[in-house]
Every structure is written in structure tokens, then in C-alpha cells.
LUMLUMDREN-2810 file (N, C-alpha, C; in Angstrom, 1 decimal):
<atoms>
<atom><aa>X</aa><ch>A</ch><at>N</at><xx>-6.6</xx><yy>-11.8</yy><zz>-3.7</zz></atom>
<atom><aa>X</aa><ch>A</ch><at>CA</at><xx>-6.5</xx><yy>-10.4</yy><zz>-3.3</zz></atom>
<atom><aa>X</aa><ch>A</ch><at>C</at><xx>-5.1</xx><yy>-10.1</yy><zz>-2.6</zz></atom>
<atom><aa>X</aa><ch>A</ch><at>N</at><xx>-4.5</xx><yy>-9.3</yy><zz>-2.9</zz></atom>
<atom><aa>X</aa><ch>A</ch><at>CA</at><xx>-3.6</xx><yy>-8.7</yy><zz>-1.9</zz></atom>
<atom><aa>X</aa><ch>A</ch><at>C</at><xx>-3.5</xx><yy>-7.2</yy><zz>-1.7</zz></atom>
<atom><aa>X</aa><ch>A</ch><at>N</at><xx>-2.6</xx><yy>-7.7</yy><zz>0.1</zz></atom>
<atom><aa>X</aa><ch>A</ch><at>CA</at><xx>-2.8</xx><yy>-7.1</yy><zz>0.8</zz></atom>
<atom><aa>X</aa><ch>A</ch><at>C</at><xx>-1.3</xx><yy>-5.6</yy><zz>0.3</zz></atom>
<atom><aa>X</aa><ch>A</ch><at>N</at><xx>-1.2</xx><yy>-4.6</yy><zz>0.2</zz></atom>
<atom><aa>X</aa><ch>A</ch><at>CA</at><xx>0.2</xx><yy>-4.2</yy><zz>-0.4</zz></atom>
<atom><aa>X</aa><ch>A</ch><at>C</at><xx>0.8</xx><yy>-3.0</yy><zz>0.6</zz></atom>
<atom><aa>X</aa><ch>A</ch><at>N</at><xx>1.8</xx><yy>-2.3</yy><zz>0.4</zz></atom>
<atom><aa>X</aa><ch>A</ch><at>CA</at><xx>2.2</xx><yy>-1.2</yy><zz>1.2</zz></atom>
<atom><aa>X</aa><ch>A</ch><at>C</at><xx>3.3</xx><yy>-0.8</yy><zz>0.0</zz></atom>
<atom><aa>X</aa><ch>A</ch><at>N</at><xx>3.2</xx><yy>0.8</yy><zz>0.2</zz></atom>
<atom><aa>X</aa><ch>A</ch><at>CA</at><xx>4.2</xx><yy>1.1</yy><zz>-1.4</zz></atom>
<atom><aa>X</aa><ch>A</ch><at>C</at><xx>5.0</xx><yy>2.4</yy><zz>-0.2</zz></atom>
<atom><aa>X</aa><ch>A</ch><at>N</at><xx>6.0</xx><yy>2.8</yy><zz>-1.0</zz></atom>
<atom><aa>X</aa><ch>A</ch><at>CA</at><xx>6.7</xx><yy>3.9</yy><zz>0.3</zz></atom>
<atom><aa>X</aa><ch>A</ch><at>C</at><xx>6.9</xx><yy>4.8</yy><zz>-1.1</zz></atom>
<atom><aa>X</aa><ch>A</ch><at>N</at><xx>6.6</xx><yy>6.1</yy><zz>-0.9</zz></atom>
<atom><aa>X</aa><ch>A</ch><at>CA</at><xx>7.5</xx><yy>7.4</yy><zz>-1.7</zz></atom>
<atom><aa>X</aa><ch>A</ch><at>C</at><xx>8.6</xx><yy>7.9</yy><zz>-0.7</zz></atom>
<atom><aa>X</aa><ch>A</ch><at>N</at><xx>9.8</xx><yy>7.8</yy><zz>-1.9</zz></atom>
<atom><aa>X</aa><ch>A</ch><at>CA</at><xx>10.8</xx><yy>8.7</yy><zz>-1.1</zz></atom>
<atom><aa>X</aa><ch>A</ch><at>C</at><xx>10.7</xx><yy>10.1</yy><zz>-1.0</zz></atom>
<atom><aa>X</aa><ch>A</ch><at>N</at><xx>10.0</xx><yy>10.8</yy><zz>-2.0</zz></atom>
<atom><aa>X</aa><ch>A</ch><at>CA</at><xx>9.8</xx><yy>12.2</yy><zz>-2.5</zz></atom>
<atom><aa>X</aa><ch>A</ch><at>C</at><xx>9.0</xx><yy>12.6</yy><zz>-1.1</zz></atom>
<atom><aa>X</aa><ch>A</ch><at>N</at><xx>8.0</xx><yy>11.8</yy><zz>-0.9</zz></atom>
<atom><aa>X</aa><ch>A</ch><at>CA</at><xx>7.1</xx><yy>12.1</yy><zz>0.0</zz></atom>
<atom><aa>X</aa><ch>A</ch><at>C</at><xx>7.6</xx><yy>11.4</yy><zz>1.6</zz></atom>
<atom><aa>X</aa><ch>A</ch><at>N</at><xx>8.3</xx><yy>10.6</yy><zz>1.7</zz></atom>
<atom><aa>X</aa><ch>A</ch><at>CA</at><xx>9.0</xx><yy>10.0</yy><zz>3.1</zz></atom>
<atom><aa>X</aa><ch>A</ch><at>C</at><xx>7.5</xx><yy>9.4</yy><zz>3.5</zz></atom>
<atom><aa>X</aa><ch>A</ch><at>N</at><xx>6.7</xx><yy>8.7</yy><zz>2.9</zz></atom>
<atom><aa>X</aa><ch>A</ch><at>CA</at><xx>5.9</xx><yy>8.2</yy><zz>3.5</zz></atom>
<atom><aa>X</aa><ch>A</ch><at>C</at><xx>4.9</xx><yy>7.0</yy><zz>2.9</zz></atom>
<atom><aa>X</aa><ch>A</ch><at>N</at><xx>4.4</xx><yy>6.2</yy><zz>3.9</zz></atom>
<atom><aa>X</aa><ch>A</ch><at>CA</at><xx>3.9</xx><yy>4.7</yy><zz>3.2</zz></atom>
<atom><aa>X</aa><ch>A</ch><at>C</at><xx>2.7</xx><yy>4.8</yy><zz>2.8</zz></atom>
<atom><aa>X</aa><ch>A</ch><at>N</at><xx>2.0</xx><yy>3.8</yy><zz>1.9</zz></atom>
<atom><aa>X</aa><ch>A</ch><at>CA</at><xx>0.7</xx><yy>4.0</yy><zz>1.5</zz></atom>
<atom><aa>X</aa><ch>A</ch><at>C</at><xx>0.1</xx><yy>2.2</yy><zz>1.6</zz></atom>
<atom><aa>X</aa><ch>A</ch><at>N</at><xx>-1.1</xx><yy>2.2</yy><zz>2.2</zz></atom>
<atom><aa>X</aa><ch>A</ch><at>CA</at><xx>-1.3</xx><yy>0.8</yy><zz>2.6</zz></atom>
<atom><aa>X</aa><ch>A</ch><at>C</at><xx>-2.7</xx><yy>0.7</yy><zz>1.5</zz></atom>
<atom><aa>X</aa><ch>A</ch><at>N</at><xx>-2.6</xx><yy>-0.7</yy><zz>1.0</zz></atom>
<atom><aa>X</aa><ch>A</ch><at>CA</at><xx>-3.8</xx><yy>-0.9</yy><zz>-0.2</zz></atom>
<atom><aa>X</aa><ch>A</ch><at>C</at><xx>-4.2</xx><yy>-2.0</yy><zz>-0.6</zz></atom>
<atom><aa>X</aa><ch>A</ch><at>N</at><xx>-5.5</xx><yy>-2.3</yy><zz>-1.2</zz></atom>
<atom><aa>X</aa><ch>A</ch><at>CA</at><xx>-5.9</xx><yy>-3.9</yy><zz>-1.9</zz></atom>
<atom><aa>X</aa><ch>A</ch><at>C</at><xx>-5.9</xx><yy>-3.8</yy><zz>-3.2</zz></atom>
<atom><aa>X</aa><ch>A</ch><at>N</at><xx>-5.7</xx><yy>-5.0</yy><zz>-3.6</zz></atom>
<atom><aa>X</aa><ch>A</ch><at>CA</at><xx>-6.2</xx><yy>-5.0</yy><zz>-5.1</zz></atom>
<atom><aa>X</aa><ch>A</ch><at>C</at><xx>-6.1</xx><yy>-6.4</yy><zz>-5.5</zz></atom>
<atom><aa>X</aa><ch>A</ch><at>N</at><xx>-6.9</xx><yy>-6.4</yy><zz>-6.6</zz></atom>
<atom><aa>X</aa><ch>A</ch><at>CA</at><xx>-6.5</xx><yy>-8.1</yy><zz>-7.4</zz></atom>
<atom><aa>X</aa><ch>A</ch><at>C</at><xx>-5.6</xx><yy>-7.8</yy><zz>-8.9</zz></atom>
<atom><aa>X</aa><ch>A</ch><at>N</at><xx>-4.9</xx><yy>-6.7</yy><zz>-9.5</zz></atom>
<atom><aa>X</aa><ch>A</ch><at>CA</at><xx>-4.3</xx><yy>-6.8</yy><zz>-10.2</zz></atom>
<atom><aa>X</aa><ch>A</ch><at>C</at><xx>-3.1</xx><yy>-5.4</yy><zz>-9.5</zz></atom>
<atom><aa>X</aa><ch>A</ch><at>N</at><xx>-2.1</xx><yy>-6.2</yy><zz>-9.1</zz></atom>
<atom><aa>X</aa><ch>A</ch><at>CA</at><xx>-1.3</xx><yy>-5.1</yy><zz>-8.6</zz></atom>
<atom><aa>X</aa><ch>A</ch><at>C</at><xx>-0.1</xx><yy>-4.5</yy><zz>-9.3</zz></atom>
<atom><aa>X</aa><ch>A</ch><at>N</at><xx>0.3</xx><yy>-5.1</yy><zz>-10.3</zz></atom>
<atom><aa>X</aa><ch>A</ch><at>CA</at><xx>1.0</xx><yy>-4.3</yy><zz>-11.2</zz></atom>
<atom><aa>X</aa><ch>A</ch><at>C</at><xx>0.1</xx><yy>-3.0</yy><zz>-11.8</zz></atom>
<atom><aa>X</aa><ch>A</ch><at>N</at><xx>-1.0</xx><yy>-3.6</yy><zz>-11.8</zz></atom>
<atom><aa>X</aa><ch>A</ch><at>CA</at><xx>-1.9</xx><yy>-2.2</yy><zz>-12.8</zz></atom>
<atom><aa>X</aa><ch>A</ch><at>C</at><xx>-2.4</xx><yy>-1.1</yy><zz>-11.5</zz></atom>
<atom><aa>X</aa><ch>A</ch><at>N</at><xx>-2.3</xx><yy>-2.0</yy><zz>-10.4</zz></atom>
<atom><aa>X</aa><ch>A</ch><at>CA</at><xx>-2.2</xx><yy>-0.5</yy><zz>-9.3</zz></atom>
<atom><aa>X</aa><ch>A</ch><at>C</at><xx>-1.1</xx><yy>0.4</yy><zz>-9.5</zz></atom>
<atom><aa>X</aa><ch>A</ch><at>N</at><xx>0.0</xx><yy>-0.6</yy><zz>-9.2</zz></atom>
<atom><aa>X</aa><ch>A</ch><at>CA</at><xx>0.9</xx><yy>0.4</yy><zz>-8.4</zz></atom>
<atom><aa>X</aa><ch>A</ch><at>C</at><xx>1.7</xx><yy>1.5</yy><zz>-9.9</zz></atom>
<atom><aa>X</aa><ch>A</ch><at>N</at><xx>1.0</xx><yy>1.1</yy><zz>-11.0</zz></atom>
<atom><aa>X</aa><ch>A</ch><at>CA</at><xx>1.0</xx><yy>2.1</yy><zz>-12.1</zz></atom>
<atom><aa>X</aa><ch>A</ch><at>C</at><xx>0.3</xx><yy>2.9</yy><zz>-12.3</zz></atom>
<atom><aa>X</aa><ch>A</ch><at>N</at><xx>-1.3</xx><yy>2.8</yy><zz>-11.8</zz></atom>
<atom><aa>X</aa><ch>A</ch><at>CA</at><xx>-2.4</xx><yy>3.7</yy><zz>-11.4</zz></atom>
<atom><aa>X</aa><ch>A</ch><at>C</at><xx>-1.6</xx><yy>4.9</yy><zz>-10.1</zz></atom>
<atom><aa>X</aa><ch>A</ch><at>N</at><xx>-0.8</xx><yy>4.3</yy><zz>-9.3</zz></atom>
<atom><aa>X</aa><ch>A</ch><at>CA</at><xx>-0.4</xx><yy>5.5</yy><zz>-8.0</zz></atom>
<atom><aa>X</aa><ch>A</ch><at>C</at><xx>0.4</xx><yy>6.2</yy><zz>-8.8</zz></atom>
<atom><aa>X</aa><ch>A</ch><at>N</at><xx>1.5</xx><yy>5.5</yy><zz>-10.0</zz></atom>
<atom><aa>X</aa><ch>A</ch><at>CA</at><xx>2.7</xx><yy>6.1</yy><zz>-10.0</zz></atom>
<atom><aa>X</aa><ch>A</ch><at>C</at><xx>2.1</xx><yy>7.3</yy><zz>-11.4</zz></atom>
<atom><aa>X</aa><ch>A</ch><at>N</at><xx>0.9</xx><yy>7.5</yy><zz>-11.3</zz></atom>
<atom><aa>X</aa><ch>A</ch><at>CA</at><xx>0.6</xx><yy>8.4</yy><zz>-12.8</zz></atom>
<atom><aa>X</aa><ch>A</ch><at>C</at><xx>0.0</xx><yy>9.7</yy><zz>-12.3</zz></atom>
<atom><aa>X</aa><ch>A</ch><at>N</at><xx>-0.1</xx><yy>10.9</yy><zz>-12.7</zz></atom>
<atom><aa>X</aa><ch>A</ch><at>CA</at><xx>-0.6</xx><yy>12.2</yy><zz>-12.1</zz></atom>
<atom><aa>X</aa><ch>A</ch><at>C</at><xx>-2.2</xx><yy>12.0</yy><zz>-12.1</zz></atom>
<atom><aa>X</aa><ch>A</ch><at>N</at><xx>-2.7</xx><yy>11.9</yy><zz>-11.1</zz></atom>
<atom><aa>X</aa><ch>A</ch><at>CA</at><xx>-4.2</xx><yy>11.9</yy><zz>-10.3</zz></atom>
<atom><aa>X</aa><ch>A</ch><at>C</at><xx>-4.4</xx><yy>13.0</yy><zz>-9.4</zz></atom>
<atom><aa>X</aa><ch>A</ch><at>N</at><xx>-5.6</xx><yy>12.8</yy><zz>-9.0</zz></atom>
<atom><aa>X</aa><ch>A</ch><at>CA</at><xx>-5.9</xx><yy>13.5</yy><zz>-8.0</zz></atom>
<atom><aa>X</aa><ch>A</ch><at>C</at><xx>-5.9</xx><yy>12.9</yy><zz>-6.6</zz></atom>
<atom><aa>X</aa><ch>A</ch><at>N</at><xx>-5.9</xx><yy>12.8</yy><zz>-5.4</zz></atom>
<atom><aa>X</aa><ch>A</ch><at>CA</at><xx>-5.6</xx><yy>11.8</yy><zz>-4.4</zz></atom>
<atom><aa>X</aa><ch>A</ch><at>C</at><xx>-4.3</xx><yy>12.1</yy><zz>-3.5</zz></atom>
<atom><aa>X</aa><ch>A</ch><at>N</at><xx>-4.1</xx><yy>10.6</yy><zz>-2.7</zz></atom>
<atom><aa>X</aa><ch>A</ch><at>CA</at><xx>-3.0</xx><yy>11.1</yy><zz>-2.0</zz></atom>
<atom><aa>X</aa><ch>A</ch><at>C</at><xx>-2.0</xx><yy>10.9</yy><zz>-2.6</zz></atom>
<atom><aa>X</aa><ch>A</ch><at>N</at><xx>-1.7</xx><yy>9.2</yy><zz>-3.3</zz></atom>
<atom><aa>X</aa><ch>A</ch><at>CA</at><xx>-1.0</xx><yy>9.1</yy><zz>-4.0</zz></atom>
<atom><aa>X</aa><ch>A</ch><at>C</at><xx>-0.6</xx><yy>9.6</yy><zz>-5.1</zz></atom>
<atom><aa>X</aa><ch>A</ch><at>N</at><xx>-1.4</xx><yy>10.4</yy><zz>-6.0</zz></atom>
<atom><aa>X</aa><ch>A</ch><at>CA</at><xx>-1.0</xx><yy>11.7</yy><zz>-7.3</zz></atom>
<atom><aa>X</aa><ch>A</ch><at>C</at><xx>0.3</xx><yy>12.7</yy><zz>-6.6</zz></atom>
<atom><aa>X</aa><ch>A</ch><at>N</at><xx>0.6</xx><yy>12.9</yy><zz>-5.7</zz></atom>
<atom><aa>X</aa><ch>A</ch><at>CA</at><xx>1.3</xx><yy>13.9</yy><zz>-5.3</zz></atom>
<atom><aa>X</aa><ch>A</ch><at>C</at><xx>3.1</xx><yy>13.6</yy><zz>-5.7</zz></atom>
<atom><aa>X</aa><ch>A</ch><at>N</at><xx>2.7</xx><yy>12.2</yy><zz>-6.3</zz></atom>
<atom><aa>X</aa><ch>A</ch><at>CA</at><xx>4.3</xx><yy>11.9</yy><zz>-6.3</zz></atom>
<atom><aa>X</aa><ch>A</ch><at>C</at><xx>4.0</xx><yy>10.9</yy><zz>-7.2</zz></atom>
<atom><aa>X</aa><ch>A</ch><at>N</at><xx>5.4</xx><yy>10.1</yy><zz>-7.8</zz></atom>
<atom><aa>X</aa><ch>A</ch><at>CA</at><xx>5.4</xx><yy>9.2</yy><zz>-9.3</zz></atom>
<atom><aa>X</aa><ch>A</ch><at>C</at><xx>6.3</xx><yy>8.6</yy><zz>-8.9</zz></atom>
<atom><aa>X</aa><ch>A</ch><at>N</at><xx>6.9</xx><yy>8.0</yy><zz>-7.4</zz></atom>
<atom><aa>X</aa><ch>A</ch><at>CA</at><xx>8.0</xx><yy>7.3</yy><zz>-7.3</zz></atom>
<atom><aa>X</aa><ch>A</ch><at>C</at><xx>7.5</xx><yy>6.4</yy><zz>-6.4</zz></atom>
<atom><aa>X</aa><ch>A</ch><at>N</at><xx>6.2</xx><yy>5.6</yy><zz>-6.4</zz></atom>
<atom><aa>X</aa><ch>A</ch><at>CA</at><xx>5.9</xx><yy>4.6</yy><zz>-5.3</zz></atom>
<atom><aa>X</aa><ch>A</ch><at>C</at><xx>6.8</xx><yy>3.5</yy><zz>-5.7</zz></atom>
<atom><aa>X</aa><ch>A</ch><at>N</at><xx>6.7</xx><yy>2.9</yy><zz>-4.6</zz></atom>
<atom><aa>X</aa><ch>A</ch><at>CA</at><xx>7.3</xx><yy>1.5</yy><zz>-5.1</zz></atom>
<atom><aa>X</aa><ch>A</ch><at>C</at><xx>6.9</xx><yy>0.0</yy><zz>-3.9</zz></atom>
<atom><aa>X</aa><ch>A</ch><at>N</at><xx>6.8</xx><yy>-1.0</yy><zz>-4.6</zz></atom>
<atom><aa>X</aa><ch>A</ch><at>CA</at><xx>6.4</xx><yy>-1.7</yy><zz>-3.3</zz></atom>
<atom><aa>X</aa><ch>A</ch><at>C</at><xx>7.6</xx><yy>-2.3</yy><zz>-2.2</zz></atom>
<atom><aa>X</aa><ch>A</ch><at>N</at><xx>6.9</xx><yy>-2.3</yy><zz>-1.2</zz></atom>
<atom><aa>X</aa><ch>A</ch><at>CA</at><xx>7.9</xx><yy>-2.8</yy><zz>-0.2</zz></atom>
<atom><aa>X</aa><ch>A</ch><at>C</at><xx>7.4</xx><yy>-3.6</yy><zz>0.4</zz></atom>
<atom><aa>X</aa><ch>A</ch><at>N</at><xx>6.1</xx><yy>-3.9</yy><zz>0.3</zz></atom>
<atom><aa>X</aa><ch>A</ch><at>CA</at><xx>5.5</xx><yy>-5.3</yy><zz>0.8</zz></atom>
<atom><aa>X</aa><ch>A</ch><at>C</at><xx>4.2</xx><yy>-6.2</yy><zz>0.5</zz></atom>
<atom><aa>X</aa><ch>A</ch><at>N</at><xx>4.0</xx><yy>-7.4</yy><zz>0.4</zz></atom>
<atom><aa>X</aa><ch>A</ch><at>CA</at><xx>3.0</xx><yy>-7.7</yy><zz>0.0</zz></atom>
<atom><aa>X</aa><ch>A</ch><at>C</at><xx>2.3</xx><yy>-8.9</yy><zz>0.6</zz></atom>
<atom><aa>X</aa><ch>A</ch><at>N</at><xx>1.2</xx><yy>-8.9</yy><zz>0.9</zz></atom>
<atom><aa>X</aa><ch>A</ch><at>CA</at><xx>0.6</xx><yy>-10.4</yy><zz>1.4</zz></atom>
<atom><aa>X</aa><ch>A</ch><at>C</at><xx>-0.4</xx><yy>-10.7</yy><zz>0.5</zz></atom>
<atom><aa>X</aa><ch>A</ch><at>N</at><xx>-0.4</xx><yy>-12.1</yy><zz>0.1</zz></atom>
<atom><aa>X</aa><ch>A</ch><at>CA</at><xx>-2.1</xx><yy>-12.4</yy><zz>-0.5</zz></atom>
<atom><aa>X</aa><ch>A</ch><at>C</at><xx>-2.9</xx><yy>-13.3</yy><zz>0.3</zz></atom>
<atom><aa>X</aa><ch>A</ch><at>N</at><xx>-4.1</xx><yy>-13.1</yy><zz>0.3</zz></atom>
<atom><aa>X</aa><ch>A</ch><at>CA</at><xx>-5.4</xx><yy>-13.4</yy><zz>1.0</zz></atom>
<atom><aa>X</aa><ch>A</ch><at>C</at><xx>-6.4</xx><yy>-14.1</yy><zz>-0.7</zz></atom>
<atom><aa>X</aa><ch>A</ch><at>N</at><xx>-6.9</xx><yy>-15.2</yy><zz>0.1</zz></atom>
<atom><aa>X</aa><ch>A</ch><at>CA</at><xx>-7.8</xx><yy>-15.9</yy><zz>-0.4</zz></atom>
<atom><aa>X</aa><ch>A</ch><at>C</at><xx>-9.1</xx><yy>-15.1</yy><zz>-0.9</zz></atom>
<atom><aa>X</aa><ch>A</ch><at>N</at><xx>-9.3</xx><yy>-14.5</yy><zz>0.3</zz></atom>
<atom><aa>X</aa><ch>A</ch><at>CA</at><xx>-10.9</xx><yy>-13.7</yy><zz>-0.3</zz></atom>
<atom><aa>X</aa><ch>A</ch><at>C</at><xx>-10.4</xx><yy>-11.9</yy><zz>-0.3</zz></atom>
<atom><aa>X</aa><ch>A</ch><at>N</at><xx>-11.7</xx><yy>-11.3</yy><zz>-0.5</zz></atom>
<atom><aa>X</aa><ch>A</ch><at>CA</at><xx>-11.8</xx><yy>-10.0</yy><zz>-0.4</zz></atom>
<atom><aa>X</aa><ch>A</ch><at>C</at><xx>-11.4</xx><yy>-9.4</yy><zz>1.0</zz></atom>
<atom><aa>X</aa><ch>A</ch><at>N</at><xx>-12.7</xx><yy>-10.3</yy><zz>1.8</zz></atom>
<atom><aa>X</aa><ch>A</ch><at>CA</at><xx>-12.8</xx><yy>-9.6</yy><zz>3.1</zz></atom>
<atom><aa>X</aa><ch>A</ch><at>C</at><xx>-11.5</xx><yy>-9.9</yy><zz>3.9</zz></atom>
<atom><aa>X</aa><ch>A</ch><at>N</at><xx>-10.6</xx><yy>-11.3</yy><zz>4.0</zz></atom>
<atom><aa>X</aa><ch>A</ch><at>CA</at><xx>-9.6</xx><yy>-11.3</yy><zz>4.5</zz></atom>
<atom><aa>X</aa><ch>A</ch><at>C</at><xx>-8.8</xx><yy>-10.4</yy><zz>4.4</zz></atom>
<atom><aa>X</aa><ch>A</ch><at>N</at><xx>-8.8</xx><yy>-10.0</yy><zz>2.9</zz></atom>
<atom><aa>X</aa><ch>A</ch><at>CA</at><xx>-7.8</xx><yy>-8.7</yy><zz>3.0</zz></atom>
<atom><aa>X</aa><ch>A</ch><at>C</at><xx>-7.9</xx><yy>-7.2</yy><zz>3.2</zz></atom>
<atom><aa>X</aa><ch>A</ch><at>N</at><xx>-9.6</xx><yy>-7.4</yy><zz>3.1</zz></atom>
<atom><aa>X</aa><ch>A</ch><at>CA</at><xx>-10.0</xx><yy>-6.0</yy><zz>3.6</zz></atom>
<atom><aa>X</aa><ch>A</ch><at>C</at><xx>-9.5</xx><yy>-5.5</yy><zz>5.2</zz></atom>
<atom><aa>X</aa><ch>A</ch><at>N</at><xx>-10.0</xx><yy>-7.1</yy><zz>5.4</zz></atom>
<atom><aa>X</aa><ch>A</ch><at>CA</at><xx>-9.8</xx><yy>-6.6</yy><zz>7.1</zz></atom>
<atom><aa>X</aa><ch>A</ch><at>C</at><xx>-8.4</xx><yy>-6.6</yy><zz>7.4</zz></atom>
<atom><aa>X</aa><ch>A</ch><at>N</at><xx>-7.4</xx><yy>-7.5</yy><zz>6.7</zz></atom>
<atom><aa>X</aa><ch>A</ch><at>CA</at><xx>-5.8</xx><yy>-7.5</yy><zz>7.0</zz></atom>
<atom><aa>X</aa><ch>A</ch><at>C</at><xx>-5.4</xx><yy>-5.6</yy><zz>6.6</zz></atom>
<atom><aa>X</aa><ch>A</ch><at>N</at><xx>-5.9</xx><yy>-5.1</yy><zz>5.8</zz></atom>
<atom><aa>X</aa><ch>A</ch><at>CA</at><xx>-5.9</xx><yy>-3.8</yy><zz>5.0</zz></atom>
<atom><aa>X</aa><ch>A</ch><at>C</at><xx>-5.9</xx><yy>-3.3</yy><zz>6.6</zz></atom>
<atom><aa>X</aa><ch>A</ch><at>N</at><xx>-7.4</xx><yy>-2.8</yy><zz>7.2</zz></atom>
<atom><aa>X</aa><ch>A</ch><at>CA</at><xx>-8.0</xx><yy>-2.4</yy><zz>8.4</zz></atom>
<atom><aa>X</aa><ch>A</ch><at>C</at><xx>-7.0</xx><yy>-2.0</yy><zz>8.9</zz></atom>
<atom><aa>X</aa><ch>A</ch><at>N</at><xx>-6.6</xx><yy>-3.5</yy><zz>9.8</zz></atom>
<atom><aa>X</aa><ch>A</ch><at>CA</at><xx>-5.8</xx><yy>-3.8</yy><zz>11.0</zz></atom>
<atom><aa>X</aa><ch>A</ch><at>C</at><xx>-4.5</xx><yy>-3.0</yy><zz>11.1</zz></atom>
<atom><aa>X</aa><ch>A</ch><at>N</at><xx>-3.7</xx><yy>-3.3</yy><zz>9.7</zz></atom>
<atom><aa>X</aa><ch>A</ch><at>CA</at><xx>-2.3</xx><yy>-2.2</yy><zz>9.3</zz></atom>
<atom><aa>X</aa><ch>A</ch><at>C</at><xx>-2.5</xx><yy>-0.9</yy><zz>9.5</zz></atom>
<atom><aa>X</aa><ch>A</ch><at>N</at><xx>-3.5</xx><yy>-0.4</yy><zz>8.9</zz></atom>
<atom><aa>X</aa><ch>A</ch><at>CA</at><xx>-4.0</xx><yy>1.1</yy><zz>8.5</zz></atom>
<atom><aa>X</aa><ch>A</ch><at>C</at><xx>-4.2</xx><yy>1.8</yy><zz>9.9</zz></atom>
<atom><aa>X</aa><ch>A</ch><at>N</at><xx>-5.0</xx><yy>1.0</yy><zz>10.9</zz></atom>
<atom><aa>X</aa><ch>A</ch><at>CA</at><xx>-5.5</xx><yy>1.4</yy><zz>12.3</zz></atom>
<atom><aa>X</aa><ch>A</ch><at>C</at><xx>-4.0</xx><yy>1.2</yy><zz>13.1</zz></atom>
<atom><aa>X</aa><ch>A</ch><at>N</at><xx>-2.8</xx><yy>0.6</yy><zz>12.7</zz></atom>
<atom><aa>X</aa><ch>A</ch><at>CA</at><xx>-2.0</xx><yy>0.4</yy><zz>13.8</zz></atom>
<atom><aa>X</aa><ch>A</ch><at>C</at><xx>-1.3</xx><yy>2.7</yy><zz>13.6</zz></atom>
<atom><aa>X</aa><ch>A</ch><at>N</at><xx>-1.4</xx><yy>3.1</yy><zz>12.9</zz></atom>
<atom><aa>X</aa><ch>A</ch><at>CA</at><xx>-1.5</xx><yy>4.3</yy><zz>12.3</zz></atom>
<atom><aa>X</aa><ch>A</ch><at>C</at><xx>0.0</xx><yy>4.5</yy><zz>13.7</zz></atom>
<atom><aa>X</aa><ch>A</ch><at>N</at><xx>1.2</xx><yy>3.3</yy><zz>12.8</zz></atom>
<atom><aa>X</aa><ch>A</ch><at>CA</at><xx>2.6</xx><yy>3.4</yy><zz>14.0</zz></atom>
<atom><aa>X</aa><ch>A</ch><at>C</at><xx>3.3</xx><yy>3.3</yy><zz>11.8</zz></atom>
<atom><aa>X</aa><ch>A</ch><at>N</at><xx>4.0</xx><yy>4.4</yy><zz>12.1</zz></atom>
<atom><aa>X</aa><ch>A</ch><at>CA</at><xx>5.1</xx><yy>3.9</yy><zz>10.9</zz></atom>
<atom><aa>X</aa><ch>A</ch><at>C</at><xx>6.2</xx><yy>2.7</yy><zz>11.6</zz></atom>
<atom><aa>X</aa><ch>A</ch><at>N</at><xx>6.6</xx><yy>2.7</yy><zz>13.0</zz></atom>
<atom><aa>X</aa><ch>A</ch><at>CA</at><xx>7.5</xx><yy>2.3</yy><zz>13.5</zz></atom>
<atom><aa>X</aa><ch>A</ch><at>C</at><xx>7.0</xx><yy>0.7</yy><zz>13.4</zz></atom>
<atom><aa>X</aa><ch>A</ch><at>N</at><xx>5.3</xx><yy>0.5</yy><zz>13.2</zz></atom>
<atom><aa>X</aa><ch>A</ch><at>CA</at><xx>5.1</xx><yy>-1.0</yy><zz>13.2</zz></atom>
<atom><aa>X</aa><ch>A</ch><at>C</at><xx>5.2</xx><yy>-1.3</yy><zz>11.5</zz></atom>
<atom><aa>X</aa><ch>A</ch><at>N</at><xx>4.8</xx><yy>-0.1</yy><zz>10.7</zz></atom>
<atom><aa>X</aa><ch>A</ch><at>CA</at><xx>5.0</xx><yy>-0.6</yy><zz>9.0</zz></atom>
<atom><aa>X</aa><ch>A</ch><at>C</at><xx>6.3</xx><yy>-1.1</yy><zz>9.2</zz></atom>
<atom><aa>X</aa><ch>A</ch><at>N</at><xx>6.8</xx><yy>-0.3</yy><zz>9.4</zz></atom>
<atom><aa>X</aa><ch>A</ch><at>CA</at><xx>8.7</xx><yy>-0.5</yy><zz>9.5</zz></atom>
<atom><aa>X</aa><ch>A</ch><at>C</at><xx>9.8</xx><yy>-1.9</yy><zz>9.4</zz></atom>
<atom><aa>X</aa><ch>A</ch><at>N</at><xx>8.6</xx><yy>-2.2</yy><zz>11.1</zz></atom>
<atom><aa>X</aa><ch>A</ch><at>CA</at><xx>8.8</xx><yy>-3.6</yy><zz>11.5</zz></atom>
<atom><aa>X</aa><ch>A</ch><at>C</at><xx>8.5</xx><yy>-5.1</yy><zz>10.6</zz></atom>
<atom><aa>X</aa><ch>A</ch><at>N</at><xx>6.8</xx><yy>-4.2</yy><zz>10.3</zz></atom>
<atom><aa>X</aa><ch>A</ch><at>CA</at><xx>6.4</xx><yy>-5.7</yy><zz>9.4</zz></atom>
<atom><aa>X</aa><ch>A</ch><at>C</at><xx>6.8</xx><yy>-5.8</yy><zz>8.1</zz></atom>
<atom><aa>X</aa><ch>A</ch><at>N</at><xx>7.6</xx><yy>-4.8</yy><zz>7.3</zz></atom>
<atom><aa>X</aa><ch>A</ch><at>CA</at><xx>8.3</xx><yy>-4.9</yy><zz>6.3</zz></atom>
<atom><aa>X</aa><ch>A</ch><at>C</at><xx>9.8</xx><yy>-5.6</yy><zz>6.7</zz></atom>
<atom><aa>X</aa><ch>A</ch><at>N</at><xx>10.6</xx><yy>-5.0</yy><zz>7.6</zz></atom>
<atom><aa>X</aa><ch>A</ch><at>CA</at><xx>11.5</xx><yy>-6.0</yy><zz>7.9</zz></atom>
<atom><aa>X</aa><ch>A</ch><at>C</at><xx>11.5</xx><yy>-7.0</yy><zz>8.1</zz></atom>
</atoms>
């Protein structure tokens, strides 16, 4: 499973997510939907971790999502 973060420029803003096939995600964000991600077609990834199980990365997911600091996405991407 991994753990991912995608940034739009259009939108100036990050999007934190799981998946076990992530090329076929981050082509699911980049297509017109309904959602947060539909609002824009320019994601791209900027980071990625993989985790052995589900829940490891669920909760790795959690932990980023709850730090709710762009200045710490920022960080853990650099």
C-alpha cells in the first residue's frame, strides 16, 4: 500500500491518499469527477511512502492529514 501526497498548482494546494495501484490513482484525480480533486487536471505526485499492510498506511494517511500544517507537508516532502 502506499502512502501518497499529490500538489495542484491551479489549486495551490496538497491532497494526501492511499492506494495499492497508484498510477491508476493519480489518473483517477487527474480526470473530471465530482470531489475535491475533480476541480483541477494538474495533480502530480510529490511524495510517496510504501507500507506493508493496509492499516499501516491507513494510519501513516491519519497522522499527515491530522498534522492539518502545510508548512509540515512542506517539510516532509523536502
Amino acid at each position: 500500500m502506499t502512502v501518497y501526497i499529490l500538489f495542484s498548482e491551479e489549486l495551490d494546494r496538497y491532497y494526501v491518499g492511499v492506494t495499492s495501484n497508484l498510477e491508476e490513482r493519480i489518473r483517477k484525480h487527474n480526470s473530471k469527477h465530482k470531489g475535491f480533486t475533480g476541480r483541477a487536471n494538474d495533480w502530480r505526485l510529490v511524495h510517496k511512502e510504501n507500507y506493508e499492510t493496509k492499516t499501516m498506511a491507513l494510519a501513516r494517511e491519519r497522522e499527515i492529514k491530522n498534522w492539518k500544517s502545510r508548512e509540515m507537508i512542506e517539510r516532509l516532502i523536502a
